[in-house]
C-alpha positions in Angstrom: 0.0 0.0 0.0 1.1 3.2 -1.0 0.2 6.6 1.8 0.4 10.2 1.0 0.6 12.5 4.3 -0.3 16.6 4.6 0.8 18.7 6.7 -0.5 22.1 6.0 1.2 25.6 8.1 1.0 29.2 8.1 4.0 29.6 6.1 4.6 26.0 4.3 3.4 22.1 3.8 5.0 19.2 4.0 4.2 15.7 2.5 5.4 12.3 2.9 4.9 9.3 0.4 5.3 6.4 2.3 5.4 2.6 0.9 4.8 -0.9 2.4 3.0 -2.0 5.7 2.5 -0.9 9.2 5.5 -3.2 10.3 7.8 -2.5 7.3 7.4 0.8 5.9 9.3 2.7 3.6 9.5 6.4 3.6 9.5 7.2 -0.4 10.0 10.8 -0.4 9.3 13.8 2.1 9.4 17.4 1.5 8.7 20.6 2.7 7.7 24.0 0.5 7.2 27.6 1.7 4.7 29.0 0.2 5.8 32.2 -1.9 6.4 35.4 -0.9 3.1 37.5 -0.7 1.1 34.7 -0.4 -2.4 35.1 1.5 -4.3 32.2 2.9 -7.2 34.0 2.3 -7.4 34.6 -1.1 -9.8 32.4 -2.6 
């Protein structure tokens, strides 16, 4: 099975793509990314 996490902030994410089962899992990339300059949460 294949899991995507979120994390969302104020001022980046993050995400991890994790691989595997609950007793062997495999961390398949992680990353976090501001969000750019001027950027407002509130536009929508």
């Amino acid at each position: 099975m294949t899991v995507l996490g979120l994390r969302c902030g104020s001022k980046e994410f993050s995400y991890s793509i994790v691989r595997g089962t609950m007793t062997t899992p495999e961390l398949v990339e992680s990353q976090t990314i501001k969000y750019p300059t001027g950027f407002n949460d509130s536009q929508g």
